[in-house]
ZAMARGU-4260 file (C-alpha; in steps of 0.2 Angstrom, whole numbers, plus 5000, padded with zeros to 4 digits):
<rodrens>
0) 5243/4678/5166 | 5229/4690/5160 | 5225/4686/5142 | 5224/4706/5136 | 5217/4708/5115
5) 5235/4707/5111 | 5241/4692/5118 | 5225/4684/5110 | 5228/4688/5095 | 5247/4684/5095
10) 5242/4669/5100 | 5230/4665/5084 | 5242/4671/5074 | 5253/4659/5080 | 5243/4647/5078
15) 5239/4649/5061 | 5257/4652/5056 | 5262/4634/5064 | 5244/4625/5054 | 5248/4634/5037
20) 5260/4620/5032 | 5251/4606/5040 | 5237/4611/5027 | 5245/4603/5012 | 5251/4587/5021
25) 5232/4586/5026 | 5227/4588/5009 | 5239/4574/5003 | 5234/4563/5015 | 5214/4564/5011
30) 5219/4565/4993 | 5234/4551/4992 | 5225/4536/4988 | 5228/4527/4972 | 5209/4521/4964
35) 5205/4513/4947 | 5195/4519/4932 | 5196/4506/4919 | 5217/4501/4916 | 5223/4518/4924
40) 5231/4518/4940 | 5230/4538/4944 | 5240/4544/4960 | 5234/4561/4967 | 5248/4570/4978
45) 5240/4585/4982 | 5227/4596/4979 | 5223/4610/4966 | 5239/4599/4959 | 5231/4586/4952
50) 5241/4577/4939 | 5232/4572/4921 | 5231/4555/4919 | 5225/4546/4900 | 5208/4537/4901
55) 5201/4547/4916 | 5185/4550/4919 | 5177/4566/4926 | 5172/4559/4943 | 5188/4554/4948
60) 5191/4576/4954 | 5176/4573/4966 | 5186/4567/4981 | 5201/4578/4978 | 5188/4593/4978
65) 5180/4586/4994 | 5197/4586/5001 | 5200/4606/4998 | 5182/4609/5003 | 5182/4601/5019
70) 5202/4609/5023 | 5197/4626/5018 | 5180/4622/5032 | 5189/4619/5046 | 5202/4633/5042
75) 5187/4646/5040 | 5179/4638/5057 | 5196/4638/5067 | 5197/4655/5063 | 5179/4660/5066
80) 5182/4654/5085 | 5200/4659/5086 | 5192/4678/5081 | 5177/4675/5093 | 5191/4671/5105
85) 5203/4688/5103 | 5185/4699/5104 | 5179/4691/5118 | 5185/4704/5130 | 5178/4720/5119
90) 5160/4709/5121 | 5164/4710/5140 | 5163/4728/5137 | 5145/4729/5135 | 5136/4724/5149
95) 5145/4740/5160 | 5142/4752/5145 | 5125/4747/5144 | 5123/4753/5161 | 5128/4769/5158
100) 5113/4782/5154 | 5106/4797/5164 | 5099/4789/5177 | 5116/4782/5181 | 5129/4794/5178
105) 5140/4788/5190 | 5141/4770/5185 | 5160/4769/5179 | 5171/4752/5173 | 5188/4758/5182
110) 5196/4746/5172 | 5213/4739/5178 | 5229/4734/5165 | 5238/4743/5153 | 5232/4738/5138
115) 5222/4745/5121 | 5204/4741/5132 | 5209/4747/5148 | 5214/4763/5138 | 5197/4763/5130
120) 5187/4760/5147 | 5197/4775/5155 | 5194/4785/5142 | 5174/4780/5141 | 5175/4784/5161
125) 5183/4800/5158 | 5170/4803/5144 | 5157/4801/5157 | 5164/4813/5169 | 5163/4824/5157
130) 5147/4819/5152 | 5140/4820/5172 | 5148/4838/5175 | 5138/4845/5159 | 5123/4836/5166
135) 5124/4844/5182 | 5126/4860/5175 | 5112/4860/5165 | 5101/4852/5182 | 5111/4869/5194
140) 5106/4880/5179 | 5087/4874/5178 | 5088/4875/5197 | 5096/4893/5197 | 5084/4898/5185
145) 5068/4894/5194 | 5072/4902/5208 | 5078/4916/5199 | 5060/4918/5190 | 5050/4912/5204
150) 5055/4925/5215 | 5050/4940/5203 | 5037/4932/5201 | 5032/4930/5220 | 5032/4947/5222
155) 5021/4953/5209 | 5008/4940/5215 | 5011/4950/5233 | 5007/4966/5226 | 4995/4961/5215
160) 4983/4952/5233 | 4989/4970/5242 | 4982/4980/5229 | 4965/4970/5228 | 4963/4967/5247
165) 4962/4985/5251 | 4959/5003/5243 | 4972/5011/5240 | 4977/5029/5239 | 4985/5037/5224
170) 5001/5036/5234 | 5000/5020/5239 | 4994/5014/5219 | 5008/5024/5214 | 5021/5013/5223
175) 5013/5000/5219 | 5012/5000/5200 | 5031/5006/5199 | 5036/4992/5210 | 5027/4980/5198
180) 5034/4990/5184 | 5050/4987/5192 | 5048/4970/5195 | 5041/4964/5176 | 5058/4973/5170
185) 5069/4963/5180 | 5057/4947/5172 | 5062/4956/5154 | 5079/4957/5158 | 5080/4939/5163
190) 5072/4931/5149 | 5080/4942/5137 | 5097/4934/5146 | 5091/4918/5146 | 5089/4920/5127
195) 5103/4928/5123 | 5115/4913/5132 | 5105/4900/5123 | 5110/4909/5104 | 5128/4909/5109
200) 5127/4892/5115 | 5121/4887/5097 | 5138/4894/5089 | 5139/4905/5074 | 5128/4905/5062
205) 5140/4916/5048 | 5158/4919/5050 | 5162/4937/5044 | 5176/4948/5047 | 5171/4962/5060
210) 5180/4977/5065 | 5183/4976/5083 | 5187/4993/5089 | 5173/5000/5080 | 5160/4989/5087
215) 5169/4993/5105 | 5169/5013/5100 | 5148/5011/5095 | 5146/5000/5112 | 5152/5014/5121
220) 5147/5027/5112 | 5129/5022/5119 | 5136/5020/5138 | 5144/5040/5140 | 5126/5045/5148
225) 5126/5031/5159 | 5145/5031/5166 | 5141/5049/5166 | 5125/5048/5179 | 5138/5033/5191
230) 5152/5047/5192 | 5164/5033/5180 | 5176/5040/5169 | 5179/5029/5153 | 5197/5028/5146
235) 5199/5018/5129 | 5213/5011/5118 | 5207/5005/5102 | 5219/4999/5090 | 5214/4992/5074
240) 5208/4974/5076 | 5200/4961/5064 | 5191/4946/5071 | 5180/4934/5063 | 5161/4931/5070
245) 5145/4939/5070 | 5142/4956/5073 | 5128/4955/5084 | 5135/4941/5098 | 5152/4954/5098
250) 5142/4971/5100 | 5133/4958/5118 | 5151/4955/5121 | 5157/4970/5121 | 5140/4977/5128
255) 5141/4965/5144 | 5157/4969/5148 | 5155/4988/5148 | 5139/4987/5157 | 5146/4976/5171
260) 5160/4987/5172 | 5150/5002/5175 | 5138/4993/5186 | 5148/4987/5198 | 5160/5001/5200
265) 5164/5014/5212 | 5160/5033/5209 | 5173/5041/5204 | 5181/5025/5199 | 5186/5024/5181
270) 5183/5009/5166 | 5197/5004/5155 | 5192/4996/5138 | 5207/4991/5126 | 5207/4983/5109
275) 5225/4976/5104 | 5232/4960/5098 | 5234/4951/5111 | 5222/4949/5120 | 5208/4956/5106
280) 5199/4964/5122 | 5202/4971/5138 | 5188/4979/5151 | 5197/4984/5167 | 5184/4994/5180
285) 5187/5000/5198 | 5174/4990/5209 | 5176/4984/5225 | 5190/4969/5228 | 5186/4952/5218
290) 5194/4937/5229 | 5205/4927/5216 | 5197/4912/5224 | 5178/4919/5219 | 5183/4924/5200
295) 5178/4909/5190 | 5163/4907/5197 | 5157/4924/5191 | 5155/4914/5175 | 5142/4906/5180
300) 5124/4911/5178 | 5117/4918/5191 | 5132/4918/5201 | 5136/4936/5209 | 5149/4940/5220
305) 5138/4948/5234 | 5120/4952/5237 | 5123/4969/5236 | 5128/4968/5219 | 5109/4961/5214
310) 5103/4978/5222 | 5113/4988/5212 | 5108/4988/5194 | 5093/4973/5195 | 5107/4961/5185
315) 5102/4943/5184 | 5119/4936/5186 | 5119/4931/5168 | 5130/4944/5162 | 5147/4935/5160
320) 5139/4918/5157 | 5135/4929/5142 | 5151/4934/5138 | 5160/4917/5142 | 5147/4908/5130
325) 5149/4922/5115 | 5167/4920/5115 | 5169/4899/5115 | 5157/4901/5099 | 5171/4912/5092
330) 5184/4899/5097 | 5192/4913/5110 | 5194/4912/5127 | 5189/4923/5140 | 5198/4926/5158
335) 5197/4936/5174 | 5209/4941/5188 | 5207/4954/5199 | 5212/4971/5197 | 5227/4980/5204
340) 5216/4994/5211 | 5201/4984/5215 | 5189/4976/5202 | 5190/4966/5190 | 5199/4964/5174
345) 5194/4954/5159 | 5203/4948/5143 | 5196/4941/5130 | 5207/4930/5117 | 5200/4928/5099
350) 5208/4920/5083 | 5218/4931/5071 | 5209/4931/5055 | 5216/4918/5043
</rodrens>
């Protein structure tokens, strides 16, 4: 039989319930001895009950007190080892979750048994998957992002031994400067992402009623010229919505959506952007076709869903990471399923206002 926490302490308790009256008799039997001062026989039955007798003196209460004290000791150190005893398996707890840490993220107790510390352990290992899959996201994101910046970074350093190894025509300087301009935007655009995902990943700062159709009409207000130039027509239906969060992270929502929508669409398709109750948002382009098996890793960073697509608007693959990090800090939740027509359709789920 395995002694689990409970069965320990029923046992204790069971224990102590059996000694309580055996205490008294104890006492009465320390204390029951008849002893002389002066003519006085003086009987002493029990403790704490001490009967007055004539012509006592004051020393005659020293060995019924001794009695109580040395009782009330071995009560307190019974149930000093008794409770010693019923914790002894949360002290066996210690050593395995010492071990845990970062340099061993896959130590786990895998406890066995049903009861209240088995719960605990599973729940400490389930803690530390968590824990490990956080951790290696963070090591894939550094990773990703290295490369991502080393690259760009490679190529400027290229251009750069080019331009000084040779002279160079204006023609040739020309394309050289605009293909290091080119490459220091996509560095821009990669830090200012980079930024931006670590804000939202802070949370809210203030928590303010916003409009969200208006914020949606401004956003694409400044994207017409754009659409415009990729042969995308935008269709809109905004109907009054209230969310609460700050403005700014909404209009990068909203802005990451729109632009992702237009950049990886077809000419001639079309982008959809609706604001309703449920959900708050939806952003429906006309792209190429999005495998259901590829969708949610297009919210990670730097995951795209081809190459092509890094060629065609210079994107870092950060743009829904974005978005998926704006809307947890707004307590929303974000989706994606492919479109009926090809592409990709997002809905974003944010609180009602209270």
């Amino acid at each position: 039989m395995t002694w689990t926490p409970r069965r320990r302490v029923l046992l204790v308790g069971l224990l102590a319930l059996l000694a309580g009256p055996l205490l008294p008799t104890m006492g009465r039997w320390v204390s029951g001895v008849t002893w002389t001062w002066g003519q006085q026989l003086c009987d002493l039955p029990v403790p704490g009950l001490i009967s007055t007798c004539a012509d006592v003196r004051p020393g005659a209460f020293v060995l019924p007190l001794l009695s109580v004290l040395l009782v009330t000791v071995t009560a307190l150190v019974a149930l000093w080892f008794g409770a010693a005893w019923c914790l002894r398996p949360v002290r066996d707890l210690v050593g395995p979750i010492g071990h845990l840490g970062p340099q061993n993220l896959g130590h786990r107790i895998r406890p066995r048994g049903g009861d209240e510390l088995a719960q605990l352990s599973r729940a400490i290992d389930e803690m530390m998957e968590r824990v490990s899959a956080g951790y290696e996201g963070q090591r894939r994101f550094a990773a990703n992002a290295s490369h991502e910046l080393r690259t760009p970074l490679a190529v400027q350093r290229t251009l750069i031994e080019v331009g000084m190894a040779q002279a160079l025509t204006s023609e040739q300087l020309e394309l050289l400067t605009s293909q290091l301009l080119e490459t220091n935007e996509r560095n821009e655009r990669l830090i200012e992402g980079l930024l931006a995902l670590s804000e939202s990943d802070q949370g809210l700062r203030s928590r303010i009623p916003q409009r969200l159709d208006t914020i949606v009409e401004a956003v694409l207000a400044g994207y017409q010229d754009r659409a415009r130039e990729a042969g995308v027509t935008i269709e809109t239906h905004l109907a009054p919505r209230v969310v609460v969060g700050e403005r700014v992270l909404l209009e990068r929502l909203v802005t990451n959506l729109v632009e992702n929508g237009i950049k990886y669409n077809r000419r001639g398709g079309s982008l959809t952007v609706a604001v309703s109750g449920a959900p708050a948002l939806t952003v429906v382009n006309t792209g190429q076709p999005v495998p259901a098996e590829a969708v949610a890793g297009l919210f990670e960073p730097f995951r795209r869903l081809a190459r092509d697509r890094t060629s065609q608007g210079g994107g870092a693959g950060l743009g829904l990471a974005i978005a998926r990090s704006i809307t947890q800090a707004h307590d929303g939740i974000i989706a994606a399923r492919p479109a009926e027509h090809g592409g990709l359709r997002v809905d974003v789920q944010l609180p009602d206002v209270t």
